[in-house]
C-alpha positions in Angstrom: -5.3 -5.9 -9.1 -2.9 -4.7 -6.0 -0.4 -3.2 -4.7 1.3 -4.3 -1.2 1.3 -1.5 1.7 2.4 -1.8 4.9 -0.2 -3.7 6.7 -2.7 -3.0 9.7 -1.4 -3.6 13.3 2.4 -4.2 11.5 4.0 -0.9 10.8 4.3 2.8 10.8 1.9 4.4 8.3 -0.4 6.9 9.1 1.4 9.4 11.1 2.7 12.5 8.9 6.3 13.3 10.1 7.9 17.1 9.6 9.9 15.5 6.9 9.3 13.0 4.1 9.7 8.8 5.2 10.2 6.4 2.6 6.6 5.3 0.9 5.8 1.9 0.4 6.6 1.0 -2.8 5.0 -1.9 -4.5 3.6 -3.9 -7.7 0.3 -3.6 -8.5 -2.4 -6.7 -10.6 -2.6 -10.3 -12.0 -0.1 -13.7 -13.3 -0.1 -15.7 -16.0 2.0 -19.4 -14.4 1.2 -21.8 -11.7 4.0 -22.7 -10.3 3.9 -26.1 -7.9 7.7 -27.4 -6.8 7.7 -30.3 -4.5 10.9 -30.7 -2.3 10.5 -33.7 -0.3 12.9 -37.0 -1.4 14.1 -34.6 -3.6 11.6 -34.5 -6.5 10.8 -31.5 -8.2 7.9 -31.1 -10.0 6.0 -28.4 -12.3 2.9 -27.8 -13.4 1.4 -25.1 -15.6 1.9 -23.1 -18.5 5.6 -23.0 -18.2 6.9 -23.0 -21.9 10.2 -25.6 -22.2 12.5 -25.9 -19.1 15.3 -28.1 -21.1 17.7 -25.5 -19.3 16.3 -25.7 -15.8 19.2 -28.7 -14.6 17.1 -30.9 -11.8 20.3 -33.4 -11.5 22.4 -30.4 -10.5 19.5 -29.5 -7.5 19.1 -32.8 -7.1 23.2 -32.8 -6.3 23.0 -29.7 -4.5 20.4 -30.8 -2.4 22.6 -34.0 -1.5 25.8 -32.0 -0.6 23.2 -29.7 1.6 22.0 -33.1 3.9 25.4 -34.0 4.2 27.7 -31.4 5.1 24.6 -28.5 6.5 25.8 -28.9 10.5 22.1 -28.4 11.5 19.0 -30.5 10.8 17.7 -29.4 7.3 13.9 -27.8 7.5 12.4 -29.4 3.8 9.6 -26.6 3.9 12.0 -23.3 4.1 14.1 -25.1 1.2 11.3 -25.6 -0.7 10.4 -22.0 -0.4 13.3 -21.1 -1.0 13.4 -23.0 -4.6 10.0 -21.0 -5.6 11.0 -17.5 -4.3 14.3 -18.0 -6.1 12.9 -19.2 -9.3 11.0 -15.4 -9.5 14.5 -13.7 -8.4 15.5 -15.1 -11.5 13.7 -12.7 -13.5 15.7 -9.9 -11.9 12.2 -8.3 -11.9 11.8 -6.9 -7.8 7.7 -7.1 -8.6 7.7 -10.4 -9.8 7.2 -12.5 -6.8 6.4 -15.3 -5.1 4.0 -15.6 -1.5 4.3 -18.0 1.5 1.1 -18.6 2.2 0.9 -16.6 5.5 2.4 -13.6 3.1 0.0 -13.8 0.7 -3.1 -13.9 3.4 -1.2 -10.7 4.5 -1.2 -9.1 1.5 -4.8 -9.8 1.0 -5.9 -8.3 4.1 -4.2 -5.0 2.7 -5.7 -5.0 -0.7 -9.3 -5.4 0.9 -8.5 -2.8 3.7 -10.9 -5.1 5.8 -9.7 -7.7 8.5 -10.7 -8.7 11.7 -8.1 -7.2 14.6 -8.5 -4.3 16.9 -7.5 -1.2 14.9 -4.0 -0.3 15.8 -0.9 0.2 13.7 2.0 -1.2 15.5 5.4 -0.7 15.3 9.0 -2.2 16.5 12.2 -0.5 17.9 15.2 -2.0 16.4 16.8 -1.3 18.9 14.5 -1.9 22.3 12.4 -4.2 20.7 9.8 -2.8 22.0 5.8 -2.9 20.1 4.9 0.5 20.1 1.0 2.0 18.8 1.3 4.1 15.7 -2.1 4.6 15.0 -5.4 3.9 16.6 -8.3 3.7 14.4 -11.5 5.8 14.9 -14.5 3.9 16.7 -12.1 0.4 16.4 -12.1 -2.3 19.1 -8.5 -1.0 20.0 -10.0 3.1 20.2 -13.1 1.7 22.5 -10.8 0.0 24.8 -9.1 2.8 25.7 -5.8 2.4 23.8 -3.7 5.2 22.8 -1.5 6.1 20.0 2.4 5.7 21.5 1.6 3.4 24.5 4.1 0.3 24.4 2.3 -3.3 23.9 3.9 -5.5 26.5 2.3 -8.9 25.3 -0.7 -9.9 24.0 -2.7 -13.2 25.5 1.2 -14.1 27.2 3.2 -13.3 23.7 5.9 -10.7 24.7 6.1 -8.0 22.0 9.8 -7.9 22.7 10.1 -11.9 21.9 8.9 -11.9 18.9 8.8 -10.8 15.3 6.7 -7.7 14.4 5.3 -10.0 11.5 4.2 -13.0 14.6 3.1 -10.3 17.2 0.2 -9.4 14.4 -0.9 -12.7 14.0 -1.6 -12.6 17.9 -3.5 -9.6 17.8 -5.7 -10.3 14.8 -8.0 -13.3 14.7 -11.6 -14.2 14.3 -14.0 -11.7 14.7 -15.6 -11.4 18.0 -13.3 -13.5 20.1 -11.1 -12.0 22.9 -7.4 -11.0 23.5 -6.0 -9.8 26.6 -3.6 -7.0 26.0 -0.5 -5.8 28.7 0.1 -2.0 28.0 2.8 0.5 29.2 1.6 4.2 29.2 3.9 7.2 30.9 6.2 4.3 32.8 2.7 2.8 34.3 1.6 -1.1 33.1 -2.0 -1.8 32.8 -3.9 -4.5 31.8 -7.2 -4.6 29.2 -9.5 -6.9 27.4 -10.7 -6.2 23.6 -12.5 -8.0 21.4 -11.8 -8.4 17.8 -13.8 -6.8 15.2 -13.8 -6.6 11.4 -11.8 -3.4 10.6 -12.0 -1.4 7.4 -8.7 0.3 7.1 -9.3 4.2 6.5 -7.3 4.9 3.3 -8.8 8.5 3.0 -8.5 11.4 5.7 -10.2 15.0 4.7 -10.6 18.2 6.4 -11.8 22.0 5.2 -8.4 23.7 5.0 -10.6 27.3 5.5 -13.8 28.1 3.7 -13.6 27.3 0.4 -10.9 24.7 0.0 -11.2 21.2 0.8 -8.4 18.9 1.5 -8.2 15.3 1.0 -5.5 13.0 1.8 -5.4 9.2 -0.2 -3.0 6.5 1.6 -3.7 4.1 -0.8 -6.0 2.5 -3.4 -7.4 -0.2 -1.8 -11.1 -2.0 -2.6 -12.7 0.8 0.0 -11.0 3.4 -1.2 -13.6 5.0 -3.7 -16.8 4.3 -1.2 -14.3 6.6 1.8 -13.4 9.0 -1.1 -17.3 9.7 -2.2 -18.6 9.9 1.4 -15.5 12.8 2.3 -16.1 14.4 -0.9 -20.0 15.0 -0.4 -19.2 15.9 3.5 -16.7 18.5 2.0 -19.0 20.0 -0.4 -22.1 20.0 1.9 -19.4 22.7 4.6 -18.9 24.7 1.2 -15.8 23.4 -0.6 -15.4 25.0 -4.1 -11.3 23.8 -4.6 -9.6 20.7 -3.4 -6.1 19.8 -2.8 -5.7 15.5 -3.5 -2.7 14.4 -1.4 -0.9 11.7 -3.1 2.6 12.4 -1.4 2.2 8.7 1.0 0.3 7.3 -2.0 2.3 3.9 -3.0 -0.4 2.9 -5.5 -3.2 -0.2 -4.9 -6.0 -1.3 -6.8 -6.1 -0.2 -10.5 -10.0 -0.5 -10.5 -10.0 1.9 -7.4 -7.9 4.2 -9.0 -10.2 4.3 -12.0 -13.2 4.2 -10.3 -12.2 7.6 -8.5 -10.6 9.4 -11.5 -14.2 8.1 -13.5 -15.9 10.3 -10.8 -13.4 13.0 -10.9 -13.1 13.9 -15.0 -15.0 13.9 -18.3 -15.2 11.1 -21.1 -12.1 10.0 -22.0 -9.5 7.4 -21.3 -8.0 7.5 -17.9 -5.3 4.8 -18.1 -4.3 2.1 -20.8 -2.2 -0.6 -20.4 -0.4 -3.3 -23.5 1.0 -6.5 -22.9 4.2 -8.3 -25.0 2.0 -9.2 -27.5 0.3 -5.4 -28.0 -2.9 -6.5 -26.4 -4.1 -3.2 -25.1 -6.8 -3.1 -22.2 -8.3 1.0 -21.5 -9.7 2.2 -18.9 -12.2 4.9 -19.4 -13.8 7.6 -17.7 -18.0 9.0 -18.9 -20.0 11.5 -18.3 -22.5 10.8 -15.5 -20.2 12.1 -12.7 -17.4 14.8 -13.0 -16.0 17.3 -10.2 -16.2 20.8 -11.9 -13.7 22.7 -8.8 -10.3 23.6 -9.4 -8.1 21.1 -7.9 -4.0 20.6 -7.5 -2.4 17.5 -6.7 0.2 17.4 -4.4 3.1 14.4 -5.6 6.9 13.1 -4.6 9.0 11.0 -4.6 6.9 8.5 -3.1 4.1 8.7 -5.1 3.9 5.7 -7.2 2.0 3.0 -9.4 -2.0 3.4 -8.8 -1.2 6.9 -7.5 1.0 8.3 -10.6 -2.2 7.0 -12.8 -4.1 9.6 -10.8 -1.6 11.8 -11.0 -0.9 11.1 -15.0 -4.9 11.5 -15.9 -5.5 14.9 -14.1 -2.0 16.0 -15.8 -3.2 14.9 -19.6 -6.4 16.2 -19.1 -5.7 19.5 -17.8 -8.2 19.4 -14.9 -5.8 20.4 -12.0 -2.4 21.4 -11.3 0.6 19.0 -9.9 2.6 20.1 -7.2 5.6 18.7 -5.3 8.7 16.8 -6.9 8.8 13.8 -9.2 6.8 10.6 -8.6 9.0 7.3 -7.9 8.5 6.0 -11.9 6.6 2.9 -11.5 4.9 2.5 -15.0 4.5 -1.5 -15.2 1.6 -3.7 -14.1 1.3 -7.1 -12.5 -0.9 -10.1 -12.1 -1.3 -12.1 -8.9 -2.4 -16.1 -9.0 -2.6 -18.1 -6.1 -1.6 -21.5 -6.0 -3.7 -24.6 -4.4 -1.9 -24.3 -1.0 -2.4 -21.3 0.0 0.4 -19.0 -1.7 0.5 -17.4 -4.9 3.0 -15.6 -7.3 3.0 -12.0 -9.0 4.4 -11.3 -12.0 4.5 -8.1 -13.9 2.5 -8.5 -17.7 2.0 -5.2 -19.0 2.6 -1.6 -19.4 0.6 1.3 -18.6 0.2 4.5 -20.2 -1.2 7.5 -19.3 -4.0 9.4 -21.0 -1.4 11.3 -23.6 0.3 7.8 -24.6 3.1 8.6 -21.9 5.1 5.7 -20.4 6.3 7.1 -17.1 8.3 3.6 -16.2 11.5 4.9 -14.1 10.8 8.0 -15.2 8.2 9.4 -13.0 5.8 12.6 -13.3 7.3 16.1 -13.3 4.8 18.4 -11.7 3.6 21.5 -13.2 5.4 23.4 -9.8 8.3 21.8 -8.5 8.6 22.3 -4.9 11.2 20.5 -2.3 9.0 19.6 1.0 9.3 22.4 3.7 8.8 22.1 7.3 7.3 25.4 8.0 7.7 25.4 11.9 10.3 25.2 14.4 11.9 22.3 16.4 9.3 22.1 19.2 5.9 22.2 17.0 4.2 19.7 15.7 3.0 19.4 11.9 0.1 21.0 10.9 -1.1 21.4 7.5 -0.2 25.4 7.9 3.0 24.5 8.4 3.8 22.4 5.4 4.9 24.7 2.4 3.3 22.6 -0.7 0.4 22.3 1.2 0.3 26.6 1.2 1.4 26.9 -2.3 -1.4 24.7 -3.1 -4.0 26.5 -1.3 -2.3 30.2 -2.9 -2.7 28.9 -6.5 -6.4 27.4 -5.9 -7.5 30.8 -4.2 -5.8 32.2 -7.8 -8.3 30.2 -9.7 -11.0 31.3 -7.3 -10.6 34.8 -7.5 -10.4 35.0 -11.4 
């Protein structure tokens, strides 16, 4: 069950601006066709559990296909029409998380639901307009970190590949590869050029950041939900506790959703017996998730949300909510109440498509709705134009820790 993010080594992520970017917004889970279309002499075939296609008109492509090889004033590349049928046939259920993955897409979307891959531990970026790679992120301890790279120095090329040449999506494929081989990376820091060589390792993308905020309250920040996600959340939790937390604030403002059984693994160590989550499918199949009693934080706790915080992340949100065990803070989540179900396919891709509903705890459907927190409160840059952000300086961050120190003093 997943949820696409931005991937590792591919775009900005990490980095906490003064004001709000746009979260990555994706589908979460699991598919119930196979889809196989052959383009090639113009046959078109299907296998699968597709129900009757007396609609679907293969003379008509079969037509189109001819007018295409006649008139097209280029040479006609078979594979990129033949993707195009199969990512076209899902855009026909006007459904923007029902998808279908190349095969290099699909390896890419895996690497980000694991949050392992072998690479150096950067997160790159491109200017639009100098098209130039730029470092994001460098990852603790990684192969990028050891080598001495920094976050904000420009990648010139990697083994000869120029960064401005190519496509952010091609340059990644460059810099990751098998685990213990070699790449040679150019580098521009301060207007200097400098040469280095790293060796790939397996990376484990860190999808949980945490800090003591002062002496009693605990702050932990979730990027996502991806299969790591609940190991990195136990290990800062019992690091927190053991420097004295008794409150936590759960940041869920970047939080585009992930892995459903991540998300309910965590909230199953969080809260009391009870169902977290359920979800029902067209035919009122209903699957629950449940949380029990062998774990449960006892620690007031707030939950800091927006606009951004969707899927995965508002079933976090939605379960602390119903069973009045913290309090929300922030604006609205994004609303994206629907789950879906990736397959892949013999060669290599796959297809999503969405097959249920969730619920929260209560019975709520939040689809395009969203979350209303319990204190609605617009992001606020606390600090002038020349500081940096800071957690003091970020207002729902403070009103958190004012209502937790509340609790605490009662």
């Amino acid at each position: 069950m997943e949820e696409i993010k931005e991937q590792p080594e591919v775009t900005k992520k990490e980095k906490k601006p003064k004001t709000f970017r746009r979260g990555v917004l994706t589908g979460v889970l699991c598919s119930l066709l196979v889809m196989a279309l052959i383009l090639g002499g113009l046959v078109f075939a299907l296998r699968g559990s597709l129900g009757t296609l007396a609609d679907l008109n293969l003379s008509k492509l079969q037509y189109i296909s001819t007018l295409v090889h006649h008139y097209y004033y280029e040479d006609v590349d078979e594979e990129a029409l033949a993707e195009g049928i199969y990512k076209g046939y899902m855009e026909g259920l006007d459904d923007p998380y029902s998808v279908y993955y190349t095969a290099q897409e699909y390896e890419d979307m895996m690497i980000d639901t694991t949050g392992n891959y072998a690479g150096i531990g950067a997160v790159l970026t491109k200017d639009t307009t100098t098209g130039q790679v730029r470092i994001v992120n460098v990852y603790d301890d990684s192969p990028a970190a050891k080598a001495g790279l920094q976050a904000d120095d420009i990648i010139v090329s990697v083994d000869g590949h120029k960064g401005q040449s190519e496509d952010l999506d091609q340059f990644v494929h460059y810099v990751r590869g098998e685990e213990g081989t070699k790449i040679t990376v150019q580098y521009e820091r301060d207007g200097k050029t400098d040469v280095v060589e790293v060796t790939r390792a397996q990376v484990e993308v860190p999808s949980v950041k945490y800090k003591m905020l002062d002496d009693a309250v605990g702050y932990v920040y979730l990027s996502e939900f991806s299969d790591n996600t609940k190991d990195q959340f136990e290990a800062a939790m019992a690091d927190l506790e053991s420097k004295g937390m008794k409150a936590v604030i759960y940041d869920l403002r970047f939080n585009g959703g992930g892995l459903v059984d991540s998300v309910t693994g965590i909230l199953d160590d969080i809260l009391p017996a009870g169902t977290t989550v359920y979800m029902e499918d067209k035919n009122g199949e209903r699957t629950t998730y449940t949380s029990d009693d062998e774990k449960q934080i006892n620690m007031p706790m707030v939950v800091l949300t927006s606009g951004n915080t969707a899927s995965a992340a508002e079933i976090f949100a939605g379960a602390i909510r119903d069973f009045d065990y913290g309090t929300l803070i922030g604006t609205k989540t994004f609303g994206k109440g629907i789950v879906q179900t990736t397959v892949p396919l013999s060669d290599g891709s796959a297809i999503k498509v969405t097959m249920a509903t969730y619920y929260t705890p209560s019975g709520e459907c939040i689809h395009k709705t969203g979350i209303t927190p319990d204190i609605e409160l617009e992001y606020q840059f606390l600090g002038g134009d020349d500081e940096t952000y800071d957690e003091s300086l970020d207002n729902q961050i403070q009103k958190g820790l004012e209502v937790l120190h509340e609790e605490l003093d009662k």
